[in-house]
NUMIKOL-210903 format. One record per residue (C-alpha): x, y, z; residue in three letters. Coordinates in steps of 0.5 Angstrom, whole numbers. Each point is the difference from the previous one (the first is absolute). Last residue first. Layout:
# NUMIKOL-210903
+-------+-------+-------+---------+
|     u |     v |     w | residuo |
+-------+-------+-------+---------+
|     X |     Y |     Z |     ALA |
...
+-------+-------+-------+---------+
END
This chain:
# NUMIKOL-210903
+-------+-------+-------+---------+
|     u |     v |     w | residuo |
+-------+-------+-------+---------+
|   -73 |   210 |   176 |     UNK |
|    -2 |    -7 |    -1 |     UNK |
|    -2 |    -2 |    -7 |     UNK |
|    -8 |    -1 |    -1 |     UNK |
|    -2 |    -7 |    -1 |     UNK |
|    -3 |    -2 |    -7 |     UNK |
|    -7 |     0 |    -1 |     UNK |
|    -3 |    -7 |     1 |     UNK |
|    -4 |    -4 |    -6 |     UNK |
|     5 |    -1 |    -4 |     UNK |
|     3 |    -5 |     5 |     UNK |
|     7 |     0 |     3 |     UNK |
|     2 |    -5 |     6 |     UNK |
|     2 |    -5 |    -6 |     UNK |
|     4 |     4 |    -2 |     UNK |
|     6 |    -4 |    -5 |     UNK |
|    -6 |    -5 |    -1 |     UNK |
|    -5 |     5 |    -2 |     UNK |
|     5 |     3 |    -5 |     UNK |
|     1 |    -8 |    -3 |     UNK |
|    -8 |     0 |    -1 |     UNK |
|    -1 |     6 |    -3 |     UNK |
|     6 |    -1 |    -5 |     UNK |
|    -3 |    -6 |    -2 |     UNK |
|    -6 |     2 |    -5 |     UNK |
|     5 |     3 |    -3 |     UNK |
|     5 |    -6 |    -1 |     UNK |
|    -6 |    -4 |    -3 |     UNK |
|    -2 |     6 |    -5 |     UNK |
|     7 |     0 |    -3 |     UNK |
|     1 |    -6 |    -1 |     UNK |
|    -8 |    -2 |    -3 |     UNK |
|     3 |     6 |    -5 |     UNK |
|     6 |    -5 |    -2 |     UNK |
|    -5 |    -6 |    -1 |     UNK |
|    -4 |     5 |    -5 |     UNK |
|    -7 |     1 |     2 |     UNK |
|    -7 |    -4 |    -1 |     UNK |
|    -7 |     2 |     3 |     UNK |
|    -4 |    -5 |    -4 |     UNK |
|    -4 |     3 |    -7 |     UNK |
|    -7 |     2 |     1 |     UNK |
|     0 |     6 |    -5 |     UNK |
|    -2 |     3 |     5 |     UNK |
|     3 |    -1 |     5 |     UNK |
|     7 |     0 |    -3 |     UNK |
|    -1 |     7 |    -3 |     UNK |
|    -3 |     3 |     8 |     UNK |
|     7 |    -3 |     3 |     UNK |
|    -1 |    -7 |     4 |     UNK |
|     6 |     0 |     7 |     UNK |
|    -6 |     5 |     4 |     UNK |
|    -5 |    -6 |    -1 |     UNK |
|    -2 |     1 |     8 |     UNK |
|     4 |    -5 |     2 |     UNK |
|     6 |     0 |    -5 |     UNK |
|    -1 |    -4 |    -7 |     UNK |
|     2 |    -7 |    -1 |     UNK |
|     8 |     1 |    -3 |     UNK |
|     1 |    -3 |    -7 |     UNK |
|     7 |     0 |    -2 |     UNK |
|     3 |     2 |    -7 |     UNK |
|     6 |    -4 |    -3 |     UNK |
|     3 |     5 |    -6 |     UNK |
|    -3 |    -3 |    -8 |     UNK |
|     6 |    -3 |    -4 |     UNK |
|     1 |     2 |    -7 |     UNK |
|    -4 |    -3 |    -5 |     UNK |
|     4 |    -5 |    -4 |     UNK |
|    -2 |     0 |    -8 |     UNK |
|     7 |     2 |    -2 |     UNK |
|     3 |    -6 |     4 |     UNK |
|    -3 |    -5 |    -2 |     UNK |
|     1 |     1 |    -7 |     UNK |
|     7 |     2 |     1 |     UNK |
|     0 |    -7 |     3 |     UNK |
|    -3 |    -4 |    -5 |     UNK |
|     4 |     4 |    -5 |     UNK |
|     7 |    -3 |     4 |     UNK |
|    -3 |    -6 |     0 |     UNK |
|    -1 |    -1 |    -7 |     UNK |
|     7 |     4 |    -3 |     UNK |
|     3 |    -6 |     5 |     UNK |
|    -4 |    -5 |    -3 |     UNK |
|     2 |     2 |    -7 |     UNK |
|    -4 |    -5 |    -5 |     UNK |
|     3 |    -2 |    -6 |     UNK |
|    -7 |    -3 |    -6 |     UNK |
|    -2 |    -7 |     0 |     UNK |
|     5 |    -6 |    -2 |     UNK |
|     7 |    -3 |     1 |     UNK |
|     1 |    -6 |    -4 |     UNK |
|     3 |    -6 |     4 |     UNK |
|     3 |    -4 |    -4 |     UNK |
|    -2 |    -7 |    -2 |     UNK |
|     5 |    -5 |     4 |     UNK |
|     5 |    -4 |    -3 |     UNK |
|     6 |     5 |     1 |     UNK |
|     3 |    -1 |     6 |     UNK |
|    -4 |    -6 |     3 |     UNK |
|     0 |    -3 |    -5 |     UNK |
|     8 |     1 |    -2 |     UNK |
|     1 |    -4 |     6 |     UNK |
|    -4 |    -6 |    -1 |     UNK |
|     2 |     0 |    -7 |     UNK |
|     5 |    -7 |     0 |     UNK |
|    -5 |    -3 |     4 |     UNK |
|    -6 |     1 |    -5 |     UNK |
|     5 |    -1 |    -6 |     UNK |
|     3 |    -7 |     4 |     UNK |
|    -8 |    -2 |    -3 |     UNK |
|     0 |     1 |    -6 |     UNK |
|     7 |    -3 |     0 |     UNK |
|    -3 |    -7 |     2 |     UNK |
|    -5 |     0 |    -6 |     UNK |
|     4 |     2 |    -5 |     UNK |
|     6 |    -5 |     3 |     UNK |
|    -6 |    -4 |    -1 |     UNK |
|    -1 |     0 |    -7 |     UNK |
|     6 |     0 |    -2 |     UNK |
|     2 |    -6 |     4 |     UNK |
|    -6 |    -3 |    -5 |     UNK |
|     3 |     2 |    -5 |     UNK |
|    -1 |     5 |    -6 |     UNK |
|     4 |     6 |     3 |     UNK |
|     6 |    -5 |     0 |     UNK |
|     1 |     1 |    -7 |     UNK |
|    -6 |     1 |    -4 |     UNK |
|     2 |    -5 |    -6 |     UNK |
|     1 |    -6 |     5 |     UNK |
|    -2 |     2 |     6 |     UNK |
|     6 |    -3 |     4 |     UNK |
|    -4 |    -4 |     5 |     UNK |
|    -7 |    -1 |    -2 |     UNK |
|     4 |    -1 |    -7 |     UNK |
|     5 |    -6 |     2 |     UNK |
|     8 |     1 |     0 |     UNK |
|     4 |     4 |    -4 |     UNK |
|     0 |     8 |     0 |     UNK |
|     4 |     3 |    -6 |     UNK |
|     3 |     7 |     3 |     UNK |
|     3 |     6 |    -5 |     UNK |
|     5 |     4 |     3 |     UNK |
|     2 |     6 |    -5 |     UNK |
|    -5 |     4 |    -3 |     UNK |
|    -5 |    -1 |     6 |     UNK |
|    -7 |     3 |    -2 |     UNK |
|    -4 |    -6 |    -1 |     UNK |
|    -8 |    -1 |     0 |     UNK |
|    -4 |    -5 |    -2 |     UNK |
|    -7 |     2 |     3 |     UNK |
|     3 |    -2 |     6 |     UNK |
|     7 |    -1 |     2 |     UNK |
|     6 |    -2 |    -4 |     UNK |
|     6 |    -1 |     4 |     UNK |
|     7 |     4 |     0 |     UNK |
|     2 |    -1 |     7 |     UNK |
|     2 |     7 |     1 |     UNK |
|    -3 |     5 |    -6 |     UNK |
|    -7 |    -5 |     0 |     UNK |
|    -1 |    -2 |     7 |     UNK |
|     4 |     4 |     4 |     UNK |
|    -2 |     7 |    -5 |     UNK |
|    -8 |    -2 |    -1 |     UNK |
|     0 |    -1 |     8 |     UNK |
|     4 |     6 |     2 |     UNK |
|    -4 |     4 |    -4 |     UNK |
|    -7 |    -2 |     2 |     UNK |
|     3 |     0 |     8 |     UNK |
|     3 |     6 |     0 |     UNK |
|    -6 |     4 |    -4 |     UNK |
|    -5 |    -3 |     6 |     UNK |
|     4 |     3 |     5 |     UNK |
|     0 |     7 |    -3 |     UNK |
|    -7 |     0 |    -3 |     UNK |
|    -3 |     4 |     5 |     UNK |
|    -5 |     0 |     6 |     UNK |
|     3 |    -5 |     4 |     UNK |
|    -4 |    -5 |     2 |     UNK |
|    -5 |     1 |    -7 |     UNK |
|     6 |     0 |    -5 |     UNK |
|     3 |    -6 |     3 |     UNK |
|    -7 |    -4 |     1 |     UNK |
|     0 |     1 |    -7 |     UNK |
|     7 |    -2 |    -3 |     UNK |
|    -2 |    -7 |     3 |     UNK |
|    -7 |     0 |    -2 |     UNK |
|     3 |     1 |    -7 |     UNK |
|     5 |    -6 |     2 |     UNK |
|    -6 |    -3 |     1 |     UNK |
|    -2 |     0 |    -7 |     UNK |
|     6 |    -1 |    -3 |     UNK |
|     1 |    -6 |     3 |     UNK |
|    -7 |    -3 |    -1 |     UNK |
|     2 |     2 |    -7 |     UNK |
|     6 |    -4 |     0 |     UNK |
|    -3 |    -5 |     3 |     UNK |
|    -5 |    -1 |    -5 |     UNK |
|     4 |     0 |    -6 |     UNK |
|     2 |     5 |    -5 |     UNK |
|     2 |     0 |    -8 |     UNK |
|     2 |     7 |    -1 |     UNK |
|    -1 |     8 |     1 |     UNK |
|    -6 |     0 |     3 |     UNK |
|     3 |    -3 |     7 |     UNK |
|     1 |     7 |     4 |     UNK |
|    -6 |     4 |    -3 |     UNK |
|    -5 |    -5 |     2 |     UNK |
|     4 |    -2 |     6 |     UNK |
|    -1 |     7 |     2 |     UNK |
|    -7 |     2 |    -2 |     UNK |
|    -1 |    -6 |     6 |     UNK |
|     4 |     3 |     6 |     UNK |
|    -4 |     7 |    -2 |     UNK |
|    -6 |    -4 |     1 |     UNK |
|     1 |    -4 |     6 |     UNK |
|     3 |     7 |     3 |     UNK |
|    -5 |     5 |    -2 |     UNK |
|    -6 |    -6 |     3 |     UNK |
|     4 |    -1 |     7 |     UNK |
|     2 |     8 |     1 |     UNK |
|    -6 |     3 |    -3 |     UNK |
|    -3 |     0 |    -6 |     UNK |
|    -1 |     7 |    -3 |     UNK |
|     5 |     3 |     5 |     UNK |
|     4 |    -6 |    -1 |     UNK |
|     0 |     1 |    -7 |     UNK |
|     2 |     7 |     0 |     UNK |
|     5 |    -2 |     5 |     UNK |
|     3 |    -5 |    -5 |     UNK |
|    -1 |     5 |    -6 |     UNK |
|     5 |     6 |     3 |     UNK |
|     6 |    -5 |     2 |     UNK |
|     0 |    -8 |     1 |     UNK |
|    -2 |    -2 |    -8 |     UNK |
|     3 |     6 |    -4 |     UNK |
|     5 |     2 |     4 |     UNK |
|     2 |    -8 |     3 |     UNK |
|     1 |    -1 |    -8 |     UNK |
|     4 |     7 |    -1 |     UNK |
|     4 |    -1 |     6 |     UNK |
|     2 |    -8 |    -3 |     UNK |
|     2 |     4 |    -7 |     UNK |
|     4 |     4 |     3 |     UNK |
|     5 |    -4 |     4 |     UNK |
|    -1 |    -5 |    -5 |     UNK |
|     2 |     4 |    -6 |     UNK |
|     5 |     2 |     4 |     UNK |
|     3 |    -8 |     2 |     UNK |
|    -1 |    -1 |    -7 |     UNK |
|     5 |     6 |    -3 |     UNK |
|     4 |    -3 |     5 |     UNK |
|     0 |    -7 |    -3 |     UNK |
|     1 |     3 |    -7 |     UNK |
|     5 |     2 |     2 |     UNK |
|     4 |    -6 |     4 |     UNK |
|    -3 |    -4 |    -8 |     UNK |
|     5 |     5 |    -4 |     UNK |
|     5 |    -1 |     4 |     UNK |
|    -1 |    -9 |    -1 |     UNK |
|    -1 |    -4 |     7 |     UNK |
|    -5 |    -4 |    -3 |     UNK |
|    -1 |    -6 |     6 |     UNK |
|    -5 |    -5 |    -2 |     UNK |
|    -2 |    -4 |     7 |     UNK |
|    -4 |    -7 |     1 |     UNK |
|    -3 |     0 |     6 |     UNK |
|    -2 |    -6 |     4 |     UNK |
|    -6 |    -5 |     1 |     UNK |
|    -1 |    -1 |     8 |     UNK |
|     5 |     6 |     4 |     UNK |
|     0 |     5 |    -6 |     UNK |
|    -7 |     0 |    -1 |     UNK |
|    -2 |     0 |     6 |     UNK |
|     5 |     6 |     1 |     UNK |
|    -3 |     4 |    -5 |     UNK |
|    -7 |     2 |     3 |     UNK |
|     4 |     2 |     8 |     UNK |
|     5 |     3 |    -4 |     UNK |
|    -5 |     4 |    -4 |     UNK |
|    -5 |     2 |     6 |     UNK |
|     7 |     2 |     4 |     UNK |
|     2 |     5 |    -4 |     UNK |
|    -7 |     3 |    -1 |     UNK |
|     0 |     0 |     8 |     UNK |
|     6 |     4 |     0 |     UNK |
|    -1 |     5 |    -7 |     UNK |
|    -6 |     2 |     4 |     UNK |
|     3 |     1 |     7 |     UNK |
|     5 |     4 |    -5 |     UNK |
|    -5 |     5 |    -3 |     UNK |
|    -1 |     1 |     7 |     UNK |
|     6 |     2 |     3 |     UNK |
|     0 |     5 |    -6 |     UNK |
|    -7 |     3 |     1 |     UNK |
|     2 |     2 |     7 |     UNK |
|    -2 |     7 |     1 |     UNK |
|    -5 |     0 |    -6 |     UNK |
|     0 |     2 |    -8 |     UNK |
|    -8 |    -1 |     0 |     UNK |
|     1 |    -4 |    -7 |     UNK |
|    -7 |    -5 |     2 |     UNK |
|    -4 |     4 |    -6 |     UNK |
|    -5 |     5 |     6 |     UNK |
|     7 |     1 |     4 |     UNK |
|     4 |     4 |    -6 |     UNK |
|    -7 |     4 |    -2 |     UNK |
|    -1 |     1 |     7 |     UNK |
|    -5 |    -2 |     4 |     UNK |
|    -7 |     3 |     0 |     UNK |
|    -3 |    -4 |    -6 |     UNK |
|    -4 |     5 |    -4 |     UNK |
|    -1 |    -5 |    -7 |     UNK |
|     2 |     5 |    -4 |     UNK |
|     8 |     1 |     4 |     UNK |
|     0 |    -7 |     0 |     UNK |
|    -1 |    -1 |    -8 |     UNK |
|     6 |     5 |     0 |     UNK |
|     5 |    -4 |     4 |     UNK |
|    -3 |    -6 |    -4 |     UNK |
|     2 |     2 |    -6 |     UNK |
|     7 |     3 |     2 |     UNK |
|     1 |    -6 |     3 |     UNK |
|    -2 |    -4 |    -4 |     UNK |
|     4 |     3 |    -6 |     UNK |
|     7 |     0 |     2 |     UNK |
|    -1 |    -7 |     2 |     UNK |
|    -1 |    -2 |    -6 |     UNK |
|     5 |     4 |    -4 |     UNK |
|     5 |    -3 |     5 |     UNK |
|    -3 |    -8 |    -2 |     UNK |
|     1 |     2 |    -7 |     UNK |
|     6 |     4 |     0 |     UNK |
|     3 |    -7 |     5 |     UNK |
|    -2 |    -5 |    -5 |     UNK |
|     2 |     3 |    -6 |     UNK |
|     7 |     2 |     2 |     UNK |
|     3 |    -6 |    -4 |     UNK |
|    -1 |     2 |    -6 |     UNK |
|    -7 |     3 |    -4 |     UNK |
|     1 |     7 |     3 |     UNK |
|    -4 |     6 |     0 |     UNK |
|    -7 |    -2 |    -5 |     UNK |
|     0 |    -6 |     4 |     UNK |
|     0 |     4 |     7 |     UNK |
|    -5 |     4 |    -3 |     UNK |
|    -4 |    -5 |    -2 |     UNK |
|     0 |    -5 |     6 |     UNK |
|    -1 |     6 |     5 |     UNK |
|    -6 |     3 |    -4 |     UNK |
|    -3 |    -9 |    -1 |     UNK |
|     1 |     0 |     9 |     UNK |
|    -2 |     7 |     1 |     UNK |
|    -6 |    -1 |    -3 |     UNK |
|    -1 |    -7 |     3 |     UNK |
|     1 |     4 |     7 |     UNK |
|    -5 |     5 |    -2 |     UNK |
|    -6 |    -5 |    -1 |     UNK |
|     1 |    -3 |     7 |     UNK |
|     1 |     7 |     4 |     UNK |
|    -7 |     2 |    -4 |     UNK |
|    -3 |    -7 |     3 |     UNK |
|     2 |     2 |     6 |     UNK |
|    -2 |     7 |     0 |     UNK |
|    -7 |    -3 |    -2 |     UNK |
|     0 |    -5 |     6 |     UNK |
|     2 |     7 |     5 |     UNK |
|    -7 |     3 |    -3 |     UNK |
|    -4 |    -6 |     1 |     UNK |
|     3 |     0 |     8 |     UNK |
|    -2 |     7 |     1 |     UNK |
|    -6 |     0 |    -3 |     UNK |
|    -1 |    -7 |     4 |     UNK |
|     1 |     4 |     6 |     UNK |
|     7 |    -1 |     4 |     UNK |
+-------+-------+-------+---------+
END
């Protein structure tokens, strides 16, 4: 790309950023000015997604980019976009087990049951605030601006920066620690390399979500930042900070750290085939159509409306002794005694007949006067 093109694709970045915060303060509004009960957090989360989408679909279409509008945000509705949203789900599920599990095994959990029916609804009210506001977030930092920003960058750089734009935003609610943003910052170059390897944001949707849900709604744990999101499971962690993570849950310990680190790189493995069926650039046709059997068909046309009719085969004879074979008009304008070949026949079969009649008498000469019949 030029760096005309690359300046340009950094400024849509930068107009993708100041409508995301936008969004954000016009969801939080109108979601406040609906309700002020239990349905806040999903009104909020689904009037935000609503306006990315419809935000970035149009910043798409002024920026010219080629691919559908669905396609250029990372929503491309695709065979096969389920099983993927599962592959996700499966490895979040995996990461959070894998980070709890010390916890459990060296410190212990101490769990807080609330079974109430009014806490079972606010958890699904959760569980669909999570399911659209981890859409909204992988929209606003996987979709339309990432990709803007690595055509700005390219893949290394847009990724690191991405990656740290995350944690920023992820861990800015509350106390924090190194880990946890360590944590959050590679789990952004998680969500990324998914988004780049398959194009879409389906995988990286069921690996977010499942990893706020399980570790928030299921096992009931704080995670980065302070956030809890479980109504009904609340879990207190014993043991030793680099283990638990104290106040961050298990995504401020160093397990967290390097189950981060080991799921960068199963999502390389676990992509590999949706690489290679979705992850390399589109083949954009260009130039103008061409009809090549309209151009050979021309070009015979051509060829043949030119042709000049075939001139009859002439035989040049050498002229008779004496020059009795050369016309008067041949010889003086000098050209070569020349017939037709089916003249040349007919002067041949001619010039034999004297010949055969001697043969067939041959005790007759032109010269003798024929005897008298006999009386």
């Amino acid at each position: 790309m030029t760096f005309l093109e690359r300046l340009s694709a950094l400024v849509w970045f930068l107009v993708a950023a100041a409508w995301f915060l936008l969004s954000d303060l016009v969801a939080a509004r109108a979601a406040s000015g609906l309700t002020f009960g239990d349905w806040y957090e999903p009104l909020y989360r689904i009037f935000l997604l609503f306006l990315l989408i419809c935000g970035y679909s149009l910043m798409s279409r002024l920026s010219r980019m080629r691919a559908r509008a669905g396609k250029s945000i990372g929503l491309d509705v695709r065979s096969g976009w389920m099983g993927e949203f599962g592959l996700g789900a499966a490895l979040g599920w995996g990461g959070v087990v894998a980070c709890v599990l010390p916890s459990a095994l060296i410190g212990g959990l101490v769990i807080t049951v609330f079974g109430n029916h009014h806490q079972i609804w606010i958890a699904v009210l959760d569980a669909l605030a999570l399911l659209a506001g981890t859409l909204a977030v992988e929209v606003a930092f996987r979709g339309y601006p990432f990709r803007k920003l690595v055509d700005a960058m390219g893949p290394v750089m847009g990724t690191f920066f991405m990656a740290v734009i995350f944690a920023i935003w992820r861990t800015h609610y509350g106390p924090t620690s190194t880990a946890a943003v360590l944590v959050s910052f590679l789990l952004g170059c998680v969500l990324a390399v998914a988004a780049m390897r398959t194009a879409a944001l389906w995988v990286g949707w069921g690996f977010h979500f499942a990893w706020v849900a399980v570790m928030s709604l299921l096992f009931g744990l704080p995670m980065a930042g302070g956030m809890n999101y479980s109504p009904i499971f609340v879990t207190n962690a014993a043991g030793p900070g680099w283990v638990t993570g104290n106040g961050q849950g298990p995504e401020g310990s160093a397990f967290g750290v390097m189950v981060a680190i080991a799921l960068l790189i199963v999502m390389v493995r676990a992509t590999t085939d949706l690489k290679h069926k979705f992850g390399y650039p589109e083949i954009v046709p260009g130039g103008i159509p061409v009809d090549l059997d309209a151009v050979s068909r021309q070009q015979h046309e051509a060829a043949m409306a030119h042709a000049e009719p075939a001139t009859p085969q002439l035989v040049q004879i050498l002229p008779a002794a004496g020059g009795g074979g050369a016309t008067p008009q041949s010889a003086a304008a000098g050209e070569p005694n020349t017939v037709p070949a089916d003249e040349l026949h007919v002067a041949e079969a001619k010039r034999d007949e004297p010949a055969a009649a001697e043969e067939r008498a041959p005790g007759v000469h032109e010269d003798e006067p024929p005897e008298p019949a006999a009386s």
